[in-house]
N, C-alpha and C positions, 0 to 999 in steps of 0.2 A: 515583449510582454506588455499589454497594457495597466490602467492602472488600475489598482485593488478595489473590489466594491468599497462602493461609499459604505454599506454598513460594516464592514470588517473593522474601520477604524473610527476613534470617536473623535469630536474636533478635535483640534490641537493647538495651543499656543507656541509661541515661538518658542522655548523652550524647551519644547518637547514636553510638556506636563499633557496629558488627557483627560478632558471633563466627561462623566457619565458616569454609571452606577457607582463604579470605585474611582476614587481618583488618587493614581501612580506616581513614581515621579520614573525621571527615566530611565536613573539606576534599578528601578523595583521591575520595569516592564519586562517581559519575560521574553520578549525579542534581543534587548540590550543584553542579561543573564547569558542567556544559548550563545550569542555571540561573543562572551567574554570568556567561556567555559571551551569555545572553540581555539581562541588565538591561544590559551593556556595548553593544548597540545600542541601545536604549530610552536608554540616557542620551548617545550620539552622537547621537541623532535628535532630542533635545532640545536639540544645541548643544553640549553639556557637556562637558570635559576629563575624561577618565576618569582622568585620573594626578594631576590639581590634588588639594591637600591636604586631606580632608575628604571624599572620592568613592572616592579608591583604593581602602577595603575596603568601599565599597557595596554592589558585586558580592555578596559574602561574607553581608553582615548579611542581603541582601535576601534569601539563599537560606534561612540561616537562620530569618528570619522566617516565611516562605510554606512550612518543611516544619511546622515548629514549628504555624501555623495549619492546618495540613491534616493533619495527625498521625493522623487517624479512619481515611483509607485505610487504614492501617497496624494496624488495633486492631479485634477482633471484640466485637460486642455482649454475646456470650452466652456470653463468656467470663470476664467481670465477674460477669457474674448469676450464672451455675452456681456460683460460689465462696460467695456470698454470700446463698443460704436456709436460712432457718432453722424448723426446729418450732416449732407454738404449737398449742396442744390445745384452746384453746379456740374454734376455726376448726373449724367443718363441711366437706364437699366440695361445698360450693356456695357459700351466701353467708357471708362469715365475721361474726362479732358480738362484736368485739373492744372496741367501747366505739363511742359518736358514730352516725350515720348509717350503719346499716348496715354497721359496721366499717371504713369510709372514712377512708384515712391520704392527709396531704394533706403534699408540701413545697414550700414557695412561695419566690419570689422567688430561683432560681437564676439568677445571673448568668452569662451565657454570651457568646458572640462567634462570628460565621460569617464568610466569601467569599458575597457573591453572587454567584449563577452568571452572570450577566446581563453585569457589572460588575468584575469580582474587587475590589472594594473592602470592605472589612468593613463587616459591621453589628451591633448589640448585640440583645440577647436577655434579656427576663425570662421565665426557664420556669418554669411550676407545672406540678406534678405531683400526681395523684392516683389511688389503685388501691381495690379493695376484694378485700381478700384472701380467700382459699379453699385446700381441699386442705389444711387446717391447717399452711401455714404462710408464712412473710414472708420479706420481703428487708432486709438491711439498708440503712438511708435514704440513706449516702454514695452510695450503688450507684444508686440514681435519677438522681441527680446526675452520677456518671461515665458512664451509659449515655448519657442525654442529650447529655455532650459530645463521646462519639464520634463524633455525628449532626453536632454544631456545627463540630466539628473538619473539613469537607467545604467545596466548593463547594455552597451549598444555594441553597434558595427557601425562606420559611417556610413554607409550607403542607405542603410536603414534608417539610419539616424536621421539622414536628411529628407530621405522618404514619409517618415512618421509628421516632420515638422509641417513639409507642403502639405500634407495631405490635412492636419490641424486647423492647419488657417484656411485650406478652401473649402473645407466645410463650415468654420466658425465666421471667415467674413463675409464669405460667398460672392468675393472677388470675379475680376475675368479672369483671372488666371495669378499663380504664386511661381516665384520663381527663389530658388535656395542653391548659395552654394557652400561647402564647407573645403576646409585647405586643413587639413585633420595632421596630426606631428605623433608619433609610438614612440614610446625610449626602444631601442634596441635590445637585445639580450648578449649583454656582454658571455663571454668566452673565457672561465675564470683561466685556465691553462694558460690561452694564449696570452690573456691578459696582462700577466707576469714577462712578457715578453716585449710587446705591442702595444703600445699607448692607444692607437686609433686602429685598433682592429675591424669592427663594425660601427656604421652612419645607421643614423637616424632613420626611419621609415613615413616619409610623405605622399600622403594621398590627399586628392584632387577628388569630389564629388558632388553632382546635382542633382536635383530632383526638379520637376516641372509640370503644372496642372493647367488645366484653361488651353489660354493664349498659349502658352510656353509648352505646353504638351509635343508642339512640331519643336525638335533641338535645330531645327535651321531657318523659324522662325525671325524674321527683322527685331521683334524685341527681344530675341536674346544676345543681338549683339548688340541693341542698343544698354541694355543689362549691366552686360561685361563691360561694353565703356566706359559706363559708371564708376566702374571699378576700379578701371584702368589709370583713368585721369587722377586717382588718387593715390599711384603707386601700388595699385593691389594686381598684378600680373597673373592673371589666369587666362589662360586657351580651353576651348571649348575639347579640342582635342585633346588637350591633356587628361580630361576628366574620365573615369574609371566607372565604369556601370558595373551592375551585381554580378556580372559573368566570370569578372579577373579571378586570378588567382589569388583566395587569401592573404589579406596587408600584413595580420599580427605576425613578428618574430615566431612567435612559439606554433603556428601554424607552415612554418617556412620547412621545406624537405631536407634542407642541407642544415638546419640547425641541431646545437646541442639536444637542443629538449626537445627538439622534434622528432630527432633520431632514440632518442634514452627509450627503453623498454618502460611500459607502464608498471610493468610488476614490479619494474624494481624501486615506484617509489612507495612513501610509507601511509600505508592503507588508513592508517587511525589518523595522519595529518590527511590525508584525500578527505575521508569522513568528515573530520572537523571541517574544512570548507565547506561542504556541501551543507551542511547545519547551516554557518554562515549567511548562503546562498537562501535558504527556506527564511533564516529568520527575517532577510531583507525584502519577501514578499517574493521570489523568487523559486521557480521549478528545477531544481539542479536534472531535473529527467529530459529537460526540455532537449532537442536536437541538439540547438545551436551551444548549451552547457554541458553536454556530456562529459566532455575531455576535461570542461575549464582546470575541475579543483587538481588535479593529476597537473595539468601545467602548471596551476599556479605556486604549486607545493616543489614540483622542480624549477622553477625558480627561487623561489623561495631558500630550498639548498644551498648555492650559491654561497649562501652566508652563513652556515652553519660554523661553529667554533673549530670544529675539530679537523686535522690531516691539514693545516696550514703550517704548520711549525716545519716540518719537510720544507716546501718551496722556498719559503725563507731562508732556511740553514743552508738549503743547496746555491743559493747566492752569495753566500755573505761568507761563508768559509776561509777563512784567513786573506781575503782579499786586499784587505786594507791593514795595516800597519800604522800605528798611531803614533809612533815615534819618530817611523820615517813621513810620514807623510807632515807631520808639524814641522821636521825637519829643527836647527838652530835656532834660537825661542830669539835672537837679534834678530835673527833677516824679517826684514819686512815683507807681511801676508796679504795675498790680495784678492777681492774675493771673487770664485768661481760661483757660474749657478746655472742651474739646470730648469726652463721654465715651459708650465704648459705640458704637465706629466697628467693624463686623464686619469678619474678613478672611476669607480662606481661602489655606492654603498647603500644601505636600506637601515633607516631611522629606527632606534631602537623603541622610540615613543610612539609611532603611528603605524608599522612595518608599512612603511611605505618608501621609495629609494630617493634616494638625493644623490647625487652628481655632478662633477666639476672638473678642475684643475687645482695641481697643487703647483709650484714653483718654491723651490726650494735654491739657497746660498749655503756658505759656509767659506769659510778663510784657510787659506794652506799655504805654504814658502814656496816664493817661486821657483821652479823648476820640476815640479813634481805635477805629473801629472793628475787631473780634474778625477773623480769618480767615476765609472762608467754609469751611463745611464741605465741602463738594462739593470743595476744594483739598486740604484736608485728607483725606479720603476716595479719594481718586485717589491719594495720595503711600501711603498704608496701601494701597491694591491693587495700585500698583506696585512696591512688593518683595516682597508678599505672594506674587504669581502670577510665583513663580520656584522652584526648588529652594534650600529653605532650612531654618537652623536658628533657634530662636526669638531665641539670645543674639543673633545677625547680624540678625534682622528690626530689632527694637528699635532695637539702637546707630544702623542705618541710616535708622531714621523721624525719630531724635532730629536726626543729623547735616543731613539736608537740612530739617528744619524750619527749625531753628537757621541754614543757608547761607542761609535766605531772609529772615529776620527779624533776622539779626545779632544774635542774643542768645538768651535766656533759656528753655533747654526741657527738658521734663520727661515723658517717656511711659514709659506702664505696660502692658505685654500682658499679657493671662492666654488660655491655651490649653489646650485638649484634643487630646493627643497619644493618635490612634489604636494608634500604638506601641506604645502602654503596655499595652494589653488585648489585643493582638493578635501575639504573639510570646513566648509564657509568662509573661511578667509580672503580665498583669491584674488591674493595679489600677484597676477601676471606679470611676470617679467622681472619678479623682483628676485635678488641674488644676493647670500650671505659672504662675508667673509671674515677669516679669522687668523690671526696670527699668533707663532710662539716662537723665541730668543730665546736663543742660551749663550754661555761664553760671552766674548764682549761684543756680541750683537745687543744683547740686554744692558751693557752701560755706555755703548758708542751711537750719540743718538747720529751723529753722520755715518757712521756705516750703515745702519738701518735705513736712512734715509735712500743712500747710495744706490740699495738695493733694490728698494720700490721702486726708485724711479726706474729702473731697469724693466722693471715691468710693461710691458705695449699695454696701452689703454684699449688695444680690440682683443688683449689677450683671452679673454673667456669673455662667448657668445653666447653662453647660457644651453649651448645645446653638443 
């Protein structure tokens, strides 16, 4: 979808205030409302107290969030570029010969963030960009960058995504040709069943795709491998043949035939949390009738599920069932304890502040008498996807893997998460790459600063990749 008439919206400060007849603030706008009035069934339909301490201003953030990432509606292409050409004389009206390949200016490794249209769950974006200038003269390079995020700032697909971007800049710089590729990264849709079982049940979902105008329009083209070598020499490894055109078969998880929520009957999810999306979808400038969003809020509400409070108390209790013994397993309180640990247990959960998911590893210790056998991990692994697959924050996931470790062992425990909070890139912040972590002690992990110590370093430093 492109972007909204210019008259539907009035300027706007960075803070989201709008000057014109009335001036609002962002809480007052009645796009921000609709979408707060939306996530308040979304979180009834999940079980949730919407007034309990820590949800009350979810409404608020989540609105925040979701204009904050869709902000492109609101922002023309070619209103960036017109500002930002410059003369350079040594550029013909055809092909420019500025230095390199054919005058070929390349900038790589733009970090971006999208909604898939499919899913409205984010996904991350490495964009390169490449143009060959003409008409004697250039653009400046920030402006590649900002164009691009217009496009990311959308409910997209990548193909399209990178489709929209080329097509921006050869009309805005009216280059010889634009060249784009994206290395696009989906979270997966974990498998709450299996998950209980299977730490690394389902990877990550990578696609490869370009777009190419001008020059670049033939893909066997000499500039586009001189392009890619650009690329190459900088450790950016993409093949031409790797790259995926609009004909494949749908990237997103929830569009996948062998998936849960692909397979789930639509009726059976819940019609007033569907509804509440689709609001969402309108108030963001958005046609929830459009093709490509029919399905979305149906998927999005069955993932969504996932986390709902309730029928978890089963999968737990069917683990933990007199398994462990607290007496034997501490065993003669003289022998000396030494400690086991189980590390690199994946979770997946959804931020009770932004409903958006964060994801990680947990690694967990604890101290026991020698001769007694270590905890299964399958015990362990069910206790991390039983709080994981709820509405949560990471400091609350932790302290609660620590406490019911420890309730079953009588003693001695020590767990470390580290996570990737979608949040963090997807709500004006984005800071790419960046990873939380948090720790909780009990027993005499909390007064043995060498045992704590013992245990960290146990840790591999490549143990969480972030993905």
């Amino acid at each position: 979808m492109g972007a909204l008439d210019e008259g539907h919206f009035c300027s706007e400060l960075e803070n989201g205030v709008k000057l014109g007849c009335i001036e609002l603030s962002f809480e007052e706008e009645p796009e921000t409302i609709a979408i707060e009035d939306a996530v308040k069934v979304l979180m009834q339909g999940l079980g949730e107290d919407v007034n309990r301490e820590g949800l009350k201003k979810t409404p608020l953030r989540v609105a925040k969030a979701l204009r904050e990432g869709t902000r492109g509606y609101r922002q023309k292409a070619k209103d960036i570029v017109q500002g930002a050409l410059f003369p350079e004389s040594g550029l013909d009206n055809t092909v420019g010969h500025a230095g390199g390949a054919g005058g070929l200016v390349v900038v790589r490794d733009l970090d971006l963030f999208s909604y898939c249209e499919s899913c409205m769950l984010p996904f991350q974006v490495k964009c390169h960009v490449g143009y060959v200038p003409s008409g004697q003269r250039v653009v400046g390079l920030s402006k590649l960058s900002r164009v691009a995020d217009v496009f990311a700032k959308r409910l997209q697909e990548p193909q399209h995504l990178a489709d929209e971007v080329c097509s921006a800049l050869q009309h805005g710089i009216k280059p010889a040709g634009v060249a784009v590729v994206l290395q696009c990264l989906h979270i997966p849709f974990p498998k709450v069943e299996l998950a209980f079982l299977d730490s690394n049940h389902q990877g990550w979902v990578e696609l490869l795709v370009s777009s190419g105008s001008g020059v670049f329009e033939n893909e066997n083209a000499n500039l586009w491998a001189d392009f890619l070598n650009l690329l190459r020499f900088r450790g950016i490894n993409v093949e031409k043949n790797r790259m995926r055109d609009s004909s494949d078969q749908h990237w997103c998880p929830s569009r996948s035939p062998s998936g849960d929520i692909a397979a789930s009957k639509i009726e059976s999810v819940n019609q007033g949390m569907v509804t509440a999306v689709a609001s969402i979808l309108r108030s963001l400038g958005e046609d929830p009738l459009r093709k490509e969003l029919v399905g979305t809020p149906a998927r999005f509400v069955k993932w969504l599920m996932n986390f709902q409070t309730t029928n978890l108390d089963m999968k737990l209790n069917g683990f933990v069932s007199d398994r462990v013994d607290p007496l034997k397993f501490n065993g003669d309180g003289c022998k000396e304890k030494k400690i086991h640990s189980e590390l690199n247990l994946s979770f997946w959960s959804q931020c009770e502040h932004h409903l958006l998911p964060f994801y990680g590893v947990v690694h967990i210790g604890y101290l026991c008498t020698e001769g007694f056998n270590p905890i299964a991990k399958s015990l362990l692994q069910s206790i991390v996807c039983f709080y994981g697959f709820k509405l949560q924050v990471q400091e609350r996931l932790t302290r609660q893997i620590a406490e019911t470790i420890s309730s079953l062992l009588g003693g001695d425990v020590i767990v470390v998460v580290e996570a990737n909070h979608t949040c963090m890139i997807s709500r004006g912040i984005e800071k790419f790459g960046s990873s939380t972590a948090t720790i909780a002690v009990l027993g005499r992990f909390s007064t043995d600063p060498a045992a704590r110590a013992k245990f960290l370093q146990s840790i591999p430093n490549t143990a969480f990749s972030g993905r």
